[in-house]
C-alpha positions as CSV (number, residue, x, y, z in Angstrom):
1,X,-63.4,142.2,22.3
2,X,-65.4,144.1,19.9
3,X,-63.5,142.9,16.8
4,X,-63.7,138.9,18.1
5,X,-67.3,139.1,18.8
6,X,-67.7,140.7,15.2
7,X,-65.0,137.8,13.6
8,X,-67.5,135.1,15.3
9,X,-70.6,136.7,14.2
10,X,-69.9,136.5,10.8
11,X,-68.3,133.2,11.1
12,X,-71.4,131.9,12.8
13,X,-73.8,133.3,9.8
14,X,-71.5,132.0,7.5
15,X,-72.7,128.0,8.6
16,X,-74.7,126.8,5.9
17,X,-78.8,126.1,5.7
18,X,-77.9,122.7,5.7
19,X,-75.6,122.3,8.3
20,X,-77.5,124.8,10.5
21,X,-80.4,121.9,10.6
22,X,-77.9,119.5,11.1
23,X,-76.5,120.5,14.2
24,X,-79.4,121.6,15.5
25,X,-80.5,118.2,15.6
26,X,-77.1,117.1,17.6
27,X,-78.0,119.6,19.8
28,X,-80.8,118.3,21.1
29,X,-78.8,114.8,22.1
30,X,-75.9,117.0,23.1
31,X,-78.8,118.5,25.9
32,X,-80.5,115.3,26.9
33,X,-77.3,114.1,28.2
34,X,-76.7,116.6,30.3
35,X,-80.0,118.4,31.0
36,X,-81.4,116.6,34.2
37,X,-84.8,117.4,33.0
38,X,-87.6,116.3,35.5
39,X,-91.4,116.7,35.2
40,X,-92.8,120.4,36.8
41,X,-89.6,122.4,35.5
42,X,-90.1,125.3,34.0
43,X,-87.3,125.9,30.9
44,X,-86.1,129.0,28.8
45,X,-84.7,128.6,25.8
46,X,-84.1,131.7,23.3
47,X,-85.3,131.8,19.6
48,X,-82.5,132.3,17.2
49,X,-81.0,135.8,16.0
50,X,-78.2,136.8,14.2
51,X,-77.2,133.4,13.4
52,X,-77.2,132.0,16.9
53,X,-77.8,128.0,16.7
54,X,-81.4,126.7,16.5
55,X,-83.3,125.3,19.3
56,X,-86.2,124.4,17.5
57,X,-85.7,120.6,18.1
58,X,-84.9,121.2,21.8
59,X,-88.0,122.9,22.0
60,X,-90.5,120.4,20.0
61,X,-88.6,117.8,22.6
62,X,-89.7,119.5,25.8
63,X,-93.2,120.9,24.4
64,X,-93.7,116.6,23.5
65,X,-92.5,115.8,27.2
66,X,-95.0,118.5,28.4
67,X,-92.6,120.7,30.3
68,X,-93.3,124.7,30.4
69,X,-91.4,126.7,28.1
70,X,-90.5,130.2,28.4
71,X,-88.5,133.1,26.5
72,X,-86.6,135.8,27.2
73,X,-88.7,139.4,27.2
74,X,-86.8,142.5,27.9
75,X,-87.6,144.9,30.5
76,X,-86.1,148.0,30.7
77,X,-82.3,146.7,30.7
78,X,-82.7,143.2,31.8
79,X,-84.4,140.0,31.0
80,X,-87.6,138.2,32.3
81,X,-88.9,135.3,30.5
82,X,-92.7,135.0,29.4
83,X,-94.5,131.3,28.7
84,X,-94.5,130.5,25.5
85,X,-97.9,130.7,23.4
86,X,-99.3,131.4,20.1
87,X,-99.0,135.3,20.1
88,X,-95.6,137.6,20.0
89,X,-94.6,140.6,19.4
90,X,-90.9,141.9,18.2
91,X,-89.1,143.3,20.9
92,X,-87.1,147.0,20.1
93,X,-83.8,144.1,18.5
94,X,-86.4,143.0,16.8
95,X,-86.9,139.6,17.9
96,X,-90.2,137.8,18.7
97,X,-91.5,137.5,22.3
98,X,-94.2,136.0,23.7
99,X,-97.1,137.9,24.9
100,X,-97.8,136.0,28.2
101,X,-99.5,136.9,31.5
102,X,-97.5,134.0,33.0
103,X,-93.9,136.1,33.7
104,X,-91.2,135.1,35.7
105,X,-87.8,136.0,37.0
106,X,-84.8,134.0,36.4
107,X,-84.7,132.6,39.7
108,X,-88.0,131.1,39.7
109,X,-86.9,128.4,36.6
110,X,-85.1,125.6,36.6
111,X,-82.6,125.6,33.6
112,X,-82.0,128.5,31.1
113,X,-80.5,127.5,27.8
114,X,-78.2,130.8,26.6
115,X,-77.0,131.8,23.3
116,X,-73.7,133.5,23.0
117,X,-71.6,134.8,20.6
118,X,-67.9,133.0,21.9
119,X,-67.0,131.2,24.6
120,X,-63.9,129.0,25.9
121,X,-63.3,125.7,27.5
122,X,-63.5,127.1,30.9
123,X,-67.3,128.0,30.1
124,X,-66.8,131.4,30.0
125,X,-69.1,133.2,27.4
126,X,-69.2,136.6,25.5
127,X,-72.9,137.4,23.9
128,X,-73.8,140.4,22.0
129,X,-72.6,143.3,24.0
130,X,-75.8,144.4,25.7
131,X,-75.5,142.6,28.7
132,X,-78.8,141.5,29.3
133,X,-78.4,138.0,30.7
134,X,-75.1,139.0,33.3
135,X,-77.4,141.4,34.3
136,X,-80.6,139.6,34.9
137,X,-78.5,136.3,36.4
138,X,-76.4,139.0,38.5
139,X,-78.1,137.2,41.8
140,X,-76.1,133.6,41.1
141,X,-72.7,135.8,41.4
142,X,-74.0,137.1,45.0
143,X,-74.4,134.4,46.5
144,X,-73.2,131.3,45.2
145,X,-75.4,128.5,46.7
146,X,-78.2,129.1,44.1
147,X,-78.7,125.4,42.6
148,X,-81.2,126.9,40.1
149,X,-81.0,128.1,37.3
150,X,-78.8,125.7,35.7
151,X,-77.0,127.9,33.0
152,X,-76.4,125.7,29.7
153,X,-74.8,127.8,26.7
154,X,-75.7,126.9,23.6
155,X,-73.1,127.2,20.6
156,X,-71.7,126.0,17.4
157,X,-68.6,124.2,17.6
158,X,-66.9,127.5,15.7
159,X,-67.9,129.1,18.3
160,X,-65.2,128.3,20.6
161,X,-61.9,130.5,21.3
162,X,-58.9,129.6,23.5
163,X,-59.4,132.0,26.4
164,X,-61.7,134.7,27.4
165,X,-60.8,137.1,30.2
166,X,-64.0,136.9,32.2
167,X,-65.0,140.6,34.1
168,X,-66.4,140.1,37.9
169,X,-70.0,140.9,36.8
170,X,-69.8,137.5,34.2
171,X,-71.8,134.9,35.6
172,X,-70.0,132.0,34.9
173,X,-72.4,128.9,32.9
174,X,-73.2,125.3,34.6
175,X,-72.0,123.7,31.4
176,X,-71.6,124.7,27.2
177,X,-73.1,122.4,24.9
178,X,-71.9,122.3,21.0
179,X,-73.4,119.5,18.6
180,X,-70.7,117.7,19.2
181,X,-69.1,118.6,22.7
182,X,-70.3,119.3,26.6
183,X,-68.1,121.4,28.3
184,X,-68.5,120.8,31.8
């Protein structure tokens, strides 16, 4: 597992500046096909590390529409996500998160937008190795009549591979969505 998730990293930084923009654009009309979004739901997304694909235009869309945006914020060994504002501060990986006095758990939003590192037809998803987001989401594998969060994985086409062996503690993704595909 190790040496795929490295083989995909450096295939995913390898994607050019100008394709990177690209498909972040066919991104966003890749999510509003499947993304039931209504007015009042509050939405994570994730801002881009390590090459993960860019949600930038997902995010102008649902700041436009007026919908509350969150992030991911780590806490201790698992995730909570913060409402987006004007300040951040870089987390111990390094990566920007909001400072927010408006924090919530995962099960209080309505559609979480993922990054991973690999995933397969049958939605199944590998991310950087820490385990963060199985963790946090570790609720929607107890007791499967949670309708919310919807789980959407976001990924570059490249991304895919033809079969990962999911473990019991995976929580499986409501759909992945490439520039140019939805896997349902």
């Amino acid at each position: 597992m190790k040496t795929l998730r490295q083989s995909i990293r450096i295939q995913r930084r390898s994607i050019s500046t100008s394709d990177r923009e690209k498909f972040a654009k066919q991104l966003l009309s890749q999510v509003q096909k499947i993304a039931n979004f209504k007015n009042g739901q509050k939405i994570a997304l994730y801002l881009p590390n390590d090459g993960e694909i860019d949600t930038k235009y997902i995010q102008n869309f649902l700041k436009y529409k007026g919908f509350s945006i969150y992030l991911p914020i780590l806490i201790d060994e698992s995730l909570k996500f913060a409402k987006v504002g004007k300040n951040f501060i870089k987390n111990r990986f390094g990566i920007d998160e909001p400072i927010s006095a408006q924090i919530l758990n995962a099960n209080q939003l309505n559609i979480i937008f993922i990054p991973l590192v690999g995933f397969d037809q049958f939605k199944n998803r590998i991310g950087m190795g820490g385990g963060f987001y199985d963790r946090t989401l570790s609720f929607k594998n107890r007791q499967k009549n949670y309708k919310n969060p919807k789980l959407f994985g976001l990924a570059f086409d490249c991304q895919e591979v033809t079969k990962l062996n999911a473990k019991p503690w995976d929580v499986p993704l409501d759909a992945v969505i490439t520039p140019t595909t939805i896997y349902r």
